[in-house]
C-alpha positions in Angstrom: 36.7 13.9 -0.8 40.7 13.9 -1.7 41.2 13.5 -5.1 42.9 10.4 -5.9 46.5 8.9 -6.2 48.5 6.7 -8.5 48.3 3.2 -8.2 52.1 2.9 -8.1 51.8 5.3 -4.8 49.2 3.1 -3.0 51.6 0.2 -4.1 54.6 2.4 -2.6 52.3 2.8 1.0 52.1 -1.2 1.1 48.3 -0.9 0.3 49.0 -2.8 -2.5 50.9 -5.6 -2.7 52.4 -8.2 -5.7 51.1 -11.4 -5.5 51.6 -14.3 -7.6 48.2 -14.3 -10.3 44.9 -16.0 -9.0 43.2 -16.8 -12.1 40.5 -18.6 -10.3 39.9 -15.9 -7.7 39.3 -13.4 -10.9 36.8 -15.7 -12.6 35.0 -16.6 -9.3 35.1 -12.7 -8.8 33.7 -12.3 -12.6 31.3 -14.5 -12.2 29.6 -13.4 -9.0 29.6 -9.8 -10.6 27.9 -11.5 -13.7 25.3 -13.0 -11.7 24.6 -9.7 -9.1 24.0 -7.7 -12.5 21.4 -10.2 -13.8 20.1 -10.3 -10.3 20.1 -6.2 -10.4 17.9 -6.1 -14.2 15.9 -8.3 -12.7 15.0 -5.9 -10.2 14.8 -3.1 -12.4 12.6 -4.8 -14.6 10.1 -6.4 -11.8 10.1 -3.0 -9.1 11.4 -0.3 -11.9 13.6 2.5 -10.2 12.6 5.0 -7.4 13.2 7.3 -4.2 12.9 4.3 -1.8 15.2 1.4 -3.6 17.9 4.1 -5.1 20.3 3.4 -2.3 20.1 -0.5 -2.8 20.6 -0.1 -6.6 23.4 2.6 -6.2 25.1 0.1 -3.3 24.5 -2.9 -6.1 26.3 -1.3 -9.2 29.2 -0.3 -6.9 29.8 -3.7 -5.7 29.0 -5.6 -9.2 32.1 -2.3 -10.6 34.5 -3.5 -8.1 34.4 -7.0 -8.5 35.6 -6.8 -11.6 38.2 -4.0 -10.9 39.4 -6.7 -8.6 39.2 -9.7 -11.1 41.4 -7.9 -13.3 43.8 -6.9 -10.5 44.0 -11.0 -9.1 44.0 -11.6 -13.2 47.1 -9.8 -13.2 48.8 -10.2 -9.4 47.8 -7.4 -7.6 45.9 -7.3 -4.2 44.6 -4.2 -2.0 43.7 -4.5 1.7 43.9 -1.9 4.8 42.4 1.5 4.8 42.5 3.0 1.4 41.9 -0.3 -0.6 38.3 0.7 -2.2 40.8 4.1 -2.7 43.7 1.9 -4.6 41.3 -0.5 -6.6 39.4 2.9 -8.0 42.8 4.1 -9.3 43.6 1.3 -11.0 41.0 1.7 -13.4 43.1 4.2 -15.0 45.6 1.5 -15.9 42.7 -0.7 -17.4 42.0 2.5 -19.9 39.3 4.5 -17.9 39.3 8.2 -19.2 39.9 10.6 -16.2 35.9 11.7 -15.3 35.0 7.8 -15.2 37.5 7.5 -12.5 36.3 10.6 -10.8 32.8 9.5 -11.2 34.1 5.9 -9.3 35.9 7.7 -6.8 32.5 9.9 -6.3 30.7 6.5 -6.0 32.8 5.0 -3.9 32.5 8.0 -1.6 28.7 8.3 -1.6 28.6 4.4 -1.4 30.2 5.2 2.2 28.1 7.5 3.3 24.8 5.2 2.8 26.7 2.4 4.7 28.3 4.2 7.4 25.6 7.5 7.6 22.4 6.8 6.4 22.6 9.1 3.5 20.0 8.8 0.8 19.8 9.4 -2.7 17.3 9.4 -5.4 16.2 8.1 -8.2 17.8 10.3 -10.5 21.5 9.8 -9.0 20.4 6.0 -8.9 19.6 5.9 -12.7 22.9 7.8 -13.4 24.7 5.2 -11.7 22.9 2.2 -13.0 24.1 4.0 -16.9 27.2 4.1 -15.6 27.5 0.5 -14.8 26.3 -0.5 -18.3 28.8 2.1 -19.9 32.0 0.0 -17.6 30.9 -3.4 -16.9 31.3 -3.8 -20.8 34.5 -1.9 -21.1 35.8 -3.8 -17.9 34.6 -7.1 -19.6 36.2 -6.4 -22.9 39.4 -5.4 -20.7 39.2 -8.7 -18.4 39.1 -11.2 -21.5 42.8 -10.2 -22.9 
């Protein structure tokens, strides 16, 4: 896993582009995330976390993170497409005030998040719950970010 680049940099290789704000597409974003993390402590509360639904649980708080990354980034004009996307919307967090390890920890998501979709890798409850306490730690800090 490379470690990761600017955002202006991804904007520079046309992975990024300017666009004109889509207020609606952030808050149709926000509130699908809103409604995959009630969906996901529902599931925690009703099957509890293990072994077998760790994958599901890591694959769920990865998607509910980058929704909002990408609210924020339609909130304020900015869309990612092409190879490196996932890549450009994880260093954005750094202009929405993430601290350097909570952007490597994404970037570390978002790479292990491949590997169950694309090799089958598995992970365990441990990495699972680490994750799911990561998601509670930015999905408030992303919220309180999103709302200005």
């Amino acid at each position: 896993m490379s470690a990761i680049k600017t955002f202006e940099e991804y904007a520079e290789e046309g992975i990024v582009r300017k666009i004109s704000p889509d207020k609606q597409r952030a808050a149709n974003l926000k509130q699908e995330s809103e409604r995959k993390y009630k969906s996901l402590l529902e599931m925690i509360q009703k099957m509890g976390v293990t072994n077998e639904n760790a994958n599901d649980y890591v694959e769920y708080c990865y998607n509910i993170i980058m929704f909002l990354i990408r609210a924020k980034m339609f909130e304020k004009g900015y869309n990612s497409s092409g190879q490196g996307a996932h890549e450009a919307e994880v260093s954005y967090t750094k202009k929405l005030g993430f601290t350097e390890p909570e952007t490597q920890f994404l970037n570390q998501l978002r790479y292990f998040r491949n590997g169950i979709l694309y090799y089958g890798k598995s992970f365990d409850k441990e990495y699972a719950e680490k994750v799911i306490n990561y998601l509670e730690k930015i999905e408030k800090k992303i919220k309180i970010k999103t709302k200005k």
